[in-house]
N, C-alpha and C positions, 0 to 999 in steps of 0.2 A: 444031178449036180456033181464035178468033178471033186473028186476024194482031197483034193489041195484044197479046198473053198472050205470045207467041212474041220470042226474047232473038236467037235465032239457027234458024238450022235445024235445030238440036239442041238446044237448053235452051227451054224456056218456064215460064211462073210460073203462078201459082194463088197472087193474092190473095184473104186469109180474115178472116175475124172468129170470133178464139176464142169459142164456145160458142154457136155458133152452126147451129141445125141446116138452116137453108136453105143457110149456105155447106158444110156437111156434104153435103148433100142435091147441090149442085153439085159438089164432089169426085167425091163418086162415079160422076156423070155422066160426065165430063172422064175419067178414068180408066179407066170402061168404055168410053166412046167412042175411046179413042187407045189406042197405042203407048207404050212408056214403056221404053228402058233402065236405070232408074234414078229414085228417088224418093228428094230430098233433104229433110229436115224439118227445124224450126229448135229441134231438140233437143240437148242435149251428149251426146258419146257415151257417158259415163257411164250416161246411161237407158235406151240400146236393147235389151240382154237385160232387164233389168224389164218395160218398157214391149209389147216383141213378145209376152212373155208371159202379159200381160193383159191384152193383144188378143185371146190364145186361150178367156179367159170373160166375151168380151161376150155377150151384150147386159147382164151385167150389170155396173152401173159399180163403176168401184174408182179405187184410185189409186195410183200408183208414190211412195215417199215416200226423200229422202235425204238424209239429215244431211249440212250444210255441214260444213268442215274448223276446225275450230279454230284459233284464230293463237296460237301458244303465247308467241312473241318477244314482251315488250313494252317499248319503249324507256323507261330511266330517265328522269323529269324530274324536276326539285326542287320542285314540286309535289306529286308522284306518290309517297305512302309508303309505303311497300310491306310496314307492317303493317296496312295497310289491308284490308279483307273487300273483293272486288271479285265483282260479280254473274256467274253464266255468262252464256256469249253462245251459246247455245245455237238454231242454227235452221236451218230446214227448207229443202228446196226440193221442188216435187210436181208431177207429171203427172194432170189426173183424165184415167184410160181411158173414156171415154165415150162412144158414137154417133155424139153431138152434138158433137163435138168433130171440126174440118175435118181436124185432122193423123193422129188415129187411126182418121177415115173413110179418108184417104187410104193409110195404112200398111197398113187391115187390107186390102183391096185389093192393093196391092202384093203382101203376102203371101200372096192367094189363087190371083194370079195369078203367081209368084213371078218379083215385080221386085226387083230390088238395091232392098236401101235404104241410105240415107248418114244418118244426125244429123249436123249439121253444125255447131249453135251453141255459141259457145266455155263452154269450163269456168270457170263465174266463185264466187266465193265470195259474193258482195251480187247480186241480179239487183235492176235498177231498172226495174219494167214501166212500159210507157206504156199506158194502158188507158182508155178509155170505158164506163159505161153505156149499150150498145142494148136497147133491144125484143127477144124472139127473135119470131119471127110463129106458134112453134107451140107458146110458154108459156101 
């Protein structure tokens, strides 16, 4: 593993581009090529039993799907009438299981080789992705 990727003598990183099957294609390299205590993903652990699960029928894709929480509280304002019809707020959050995907390249790995894995990204109710339009080079 190239001495940039490496945090310390024990943690290194694997930057990825979601849906991406060259950085997929690089996971698995890296992870056949090394050692690994532990594989951390930047997943909430709310997804890990879903997600290892449908790991177990790739190659065909699917998607792990979970309903966000509802905020039931809503604060009075004299504005706000509250015989008013108000809309659900009704929404999702999803993992697609797919190949192509660096972190379920990485996971299913981990699990064939059976490394600890950690989810580690926090439990949020709004997720604000920061995301680009790439190329993949094998669409």
């Amino acid at each position: 593993m190239h001495s940039l990727l490496k945090i310390s003598s024990r943690i290194s990183v694997i930057p990825v581009i979601h849906g991406s099957a060259d950085s997929a294609l690089q996971v698995r390299k890296c992870m056949l090529e090394n050692e690994f205590d532990c594989v951390a993903v930047p997943l909430p652990p709310s997804f890990q039993e879903d997600v290892e699960r449908g790991i177990d029928f790739l190659p065909m894709p699917m998607a792990v799907v979970q309903s966000e929480q509802r905020h039931f509280y809503e604060e009075w304002t004299p504005d706000h009438d509250a015989d008013e019809p108000t809309e659900p707020d009704h929404r999702v959050s999803y993992v697609p299981i797919d190949p192509c995907q660096p972190v379920i390249a990485g996971l299913r790995i981990a699990i064939g080789e059976h490394v600890q894995r950690e989810f580690i990204d926090l439990e949020t109710a709004e997720f604000q992705p920061y995301s680009a339009s790439l190329p993949d080079a094998f669409a």
